[in-house]
Structures are given as C-alpha cells and as structure tokens.
N, C-alpha and C positions, 0 to 999 in steps of 0.2 A: 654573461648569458641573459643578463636583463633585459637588452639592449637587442634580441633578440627579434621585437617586432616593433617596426618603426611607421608609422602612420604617413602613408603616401611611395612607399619606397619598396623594392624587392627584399624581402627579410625569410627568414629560417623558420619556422618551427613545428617540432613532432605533434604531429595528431594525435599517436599514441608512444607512450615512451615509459615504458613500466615494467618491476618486476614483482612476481606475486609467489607465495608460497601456502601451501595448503597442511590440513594439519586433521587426523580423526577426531572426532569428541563424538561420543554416545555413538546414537546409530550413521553418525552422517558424518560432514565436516566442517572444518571454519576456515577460513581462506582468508587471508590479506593479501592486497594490491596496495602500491604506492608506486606513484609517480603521475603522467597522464593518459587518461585513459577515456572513452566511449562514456557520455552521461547514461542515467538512468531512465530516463522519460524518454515515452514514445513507441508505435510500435516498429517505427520505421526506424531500421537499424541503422548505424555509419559508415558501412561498409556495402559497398553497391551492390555488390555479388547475393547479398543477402536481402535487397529490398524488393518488393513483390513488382515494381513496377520501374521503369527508365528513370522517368523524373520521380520528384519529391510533394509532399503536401504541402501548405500554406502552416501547420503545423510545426513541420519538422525544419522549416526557412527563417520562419520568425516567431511564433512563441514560447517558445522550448530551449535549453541550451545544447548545444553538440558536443562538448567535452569538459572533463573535469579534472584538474590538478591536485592531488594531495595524498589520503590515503582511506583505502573504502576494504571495509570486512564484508565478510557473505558468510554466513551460519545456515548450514543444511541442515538442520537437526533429524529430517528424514526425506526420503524420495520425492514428497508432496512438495514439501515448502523449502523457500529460500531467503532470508531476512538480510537486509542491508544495512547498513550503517558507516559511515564517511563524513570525514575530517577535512576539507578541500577549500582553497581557494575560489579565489569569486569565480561562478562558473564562465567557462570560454576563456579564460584569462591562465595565461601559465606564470612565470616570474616576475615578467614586469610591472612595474606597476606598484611594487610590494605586494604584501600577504594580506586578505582581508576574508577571515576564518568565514567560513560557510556550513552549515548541515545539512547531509543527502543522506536519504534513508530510505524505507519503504520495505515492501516484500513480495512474493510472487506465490501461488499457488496454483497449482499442476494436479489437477482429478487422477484419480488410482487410473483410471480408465486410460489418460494423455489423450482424452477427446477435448477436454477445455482447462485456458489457465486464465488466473485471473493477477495483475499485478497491478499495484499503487505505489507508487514513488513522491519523495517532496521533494524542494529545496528552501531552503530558507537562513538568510543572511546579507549582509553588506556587498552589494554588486554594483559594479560601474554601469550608469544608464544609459541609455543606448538616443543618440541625439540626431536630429537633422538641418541640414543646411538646404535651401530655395537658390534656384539659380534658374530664373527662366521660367521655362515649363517644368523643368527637371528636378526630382531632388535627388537629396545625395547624404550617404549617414556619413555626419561629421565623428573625429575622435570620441570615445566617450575620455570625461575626466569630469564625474561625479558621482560619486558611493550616493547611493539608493539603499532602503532594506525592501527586500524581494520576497515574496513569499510564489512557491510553483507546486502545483497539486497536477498529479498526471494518474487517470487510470486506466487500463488498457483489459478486453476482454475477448480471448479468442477461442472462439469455437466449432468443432469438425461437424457438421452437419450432416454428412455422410464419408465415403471412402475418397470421392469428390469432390465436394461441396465445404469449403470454410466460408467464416465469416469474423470480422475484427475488427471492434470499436474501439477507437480511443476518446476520451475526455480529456480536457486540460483547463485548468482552473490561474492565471494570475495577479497579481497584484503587487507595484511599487509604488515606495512613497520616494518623492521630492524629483518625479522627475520632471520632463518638458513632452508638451503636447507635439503637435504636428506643425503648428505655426513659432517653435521655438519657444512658446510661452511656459513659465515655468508654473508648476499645480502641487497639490499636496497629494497626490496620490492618482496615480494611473492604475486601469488594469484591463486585462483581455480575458476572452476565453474561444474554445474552439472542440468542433465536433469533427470525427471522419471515421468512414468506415470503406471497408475492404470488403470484396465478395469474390472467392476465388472459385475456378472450376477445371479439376482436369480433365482433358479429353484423351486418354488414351496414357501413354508413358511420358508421350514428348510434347504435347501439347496444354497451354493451360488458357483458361480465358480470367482475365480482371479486371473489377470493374472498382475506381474510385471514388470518394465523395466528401469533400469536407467543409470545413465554414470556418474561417477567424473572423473573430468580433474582436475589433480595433478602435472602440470610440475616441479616443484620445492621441491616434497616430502614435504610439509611443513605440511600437514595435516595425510597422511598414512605413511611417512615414507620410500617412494616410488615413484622415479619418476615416472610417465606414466600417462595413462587413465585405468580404473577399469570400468569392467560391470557386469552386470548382470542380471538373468533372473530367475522370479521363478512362478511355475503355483502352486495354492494351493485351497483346498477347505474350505466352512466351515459350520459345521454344529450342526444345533440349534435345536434337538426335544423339547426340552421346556426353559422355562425361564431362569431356573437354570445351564444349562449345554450349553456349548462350545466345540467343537472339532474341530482343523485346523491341518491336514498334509499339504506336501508340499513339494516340487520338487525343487531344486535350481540350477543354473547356473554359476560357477564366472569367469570371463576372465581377464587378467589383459596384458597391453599391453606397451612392454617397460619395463618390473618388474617383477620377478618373487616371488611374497610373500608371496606364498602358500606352506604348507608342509615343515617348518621352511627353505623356500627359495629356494627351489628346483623345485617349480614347478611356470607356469604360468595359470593354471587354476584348479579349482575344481569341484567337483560336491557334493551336500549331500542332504540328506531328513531330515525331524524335523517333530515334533508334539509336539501341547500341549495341555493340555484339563484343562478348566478352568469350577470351578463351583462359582456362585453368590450364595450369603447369602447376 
C-alpha cells in the first residue's frame, strides 16, 4: 500500500478512509477518528455538496492542506465548544513516503445563540515541500522529496447577520523552513498568508446569492509556483427547488500581481463562468 501513489502515473488513493468512535465524558463527548480523513483548516469544506460556491478559493488550492492521515480526538465538553487534538502524518501525504509525526489541533466555538462560531486550527511538523519545475512558459509542480518543518495557523469566523444574511472570514497564517522559491532556488524559510471572505444571501427557500473574495500572498512562489499576490472574485448563485437537486453558476475574477500564470503564462488575469448541478440520492 505504500506504493500506492506514484508520481506521473494513474494510482489509488482514499480521500477519506476512516473509523471513529465516540464515547460520553461530563456533559458532552470525546470522539476519536483514525485513519484518513478532511483536514482541519478552512472554511471551505472537502466535500462539494457542502461548499458555498462551484469553484474553490486560492486558499483552499494552495495554502492549506486537504487531508490528514493518522489519528485526531474531538472533546465536546459542552454544546459550545469542540477541542481537537491529532497525531498524523505529514499532511496530504498517506503511507508513502514513510511516517513523519505532525501536530493538528485547534478548537471551535458555537455562541448559545448558533448565530456565530468562531474556530482556529494549527499544524505543525516535518512535511514534504512542495517544488517546481519551468518548461517554457509553463510550470509544473515537480515530486516533493524534502522534509521541511511547517508551521499553519488557520482562523475562521462565521456569522448570521440576519435570517438571510451571513458572512465568513477566514485567515491563514504559513511558514516553512528549507524550502525552494519559484526559480528552484533553495532559502531558509518560506512563507504565505491569505485572506477571503464569504457573504451569502437567501432569497426566498430556493434561492441564494454569494459573493467571494480572497487574497494569497505568495512571495516566495513556494506554494503556486509564482511569485506575487493572487485574487479573486466570483459572484455565484444557488439554487435548490427541492431536496434532491442543486444548481450553482458563477462568475469569476482572477488577478494575479507580480506573475503572470494564466493562459500557460501569458497572461496576468482571467475571467470564466462554471456550473454544476448536483443531484442527492
């Protein structure tokens, strides 16, 4: 199962592949999970069905990880709060590779109200960095095969402004040492950070309007593969006549500043539309 994911070639592996059990203590509970599962950072969830918009943020693409291997507790000690703690593998990384111990942790809190919650999550540990190869105008992320220590600070803040009206910032804070800039060169320390926020609005049952907005700051290309700042902007709708059906278009904006990494390098900004329509069974 090591052998599992091979660089350049069609290979296997679960996004999520885990078993969890739960257990009372005081007023609440404490839960363990082990195997792979959904990281902790971010507000945009891994599971499409659940995220507010078609596409994804510059955020949730490149400076955050998507999944975690190992074993992650959750202590409810009451309906408020929910405290994390996790034992895992370099994140994004399952078996291969060998084992290189990580800490994920953080916690969440949920107002009496469930008008606003607020969560902070970490990571921090030995992770493979993340590298690029130039070919042309193009680039391209090469294998990683070099342990970096990682540190990732993610906080997220959502709140119901009215029966219609939310709104949801995330922060993201990183920093690695020993890895490679954007030109391949190697440094003592990279790091990014990045802003976005959400504004949602229902119109009625089946309709909702949302609008996105975020920022990666990438001086170092260590994560896109490009130095600069990356934005964007996308207005999208979404709409539900019944249980079973989904429809989200969508409008998008990309700007990128200091880089041009659009249109195999040619350009500094895009535009596109997308849809998806999802049906529940």
């Amino acid at each position: 199962m090591d052998n599992s994911v091979s660089w350049g070639k069609p290979s296997w592996l679960p996004v999520q592949f885990y078993g969890e059990m739960r257990a009372p203590l005081g007023e609440g509970a404490f839960d363990v999970k082990a195997g792979t599962f959904y990281a902790l950072q971010g507000y945009e969830e891994g599971m499409a069905p659940y995220r507010p918009l078609y596409s994804t943020s510059y955020l949730y693409n490149f400076a955050r990880p998507a999944t975690y291997t190992g074993v992650m507790t959750t202590w409810r000690p009451n309906k408020q709060w929910e405290i994390y703690n996790g034992f895992i593998n370099s994140p994004d990384h399952w078996l291969q590779g060998g084992w290189h111990s990580n800490y994920a942790g953080g916690f969440s809190f949920d107002s009496e109200d469930e008008k606003t919650e607020v969560s902070v999550t970490f990571t921090a540990g030995p992770s493979t960095s993340r590298q690029f190869i130039f070919d042309g105008a193009g680039v391209f992320g090469a294998p990683p095969d070099r342990l970096a220590n990682t540190w990732l600070v993610s906080e997220v803040l959502t709140h119901e402004l009215s029966d219609s009206l939310s709104i949801s910032l995330e922060l993201l804070q990183g920093v690695s040492s020993g890895t490679r800039d954007a030109a391949g060169a190697g440094s003592s320390a990279s790091h990014w950070s990045g802003q976005g926020g959400w504004l949602s609005y229902d119109i009625g049952d089946d309709w909702a309007v949302i609008v996105r907005a975020d920022r990666l700051h990438d001086p170092a290309g260590s994560r896109t593969g490009f130095k600069g700042d990356f934005y964007e902007a996308t207005l999208g709708l979404r709409y539900e006549p019944t249980e079973w059906l989904m429809v989200r278009p969508e409008i998008r904006q990309d700007v990128a500043s200091g880089a041009r990494p659009y249109s195999d390098g040619t350009k500094g900004s895009q535009s596109s539309v997308g849809l998806d329509v999802m049906i529940r069974f």
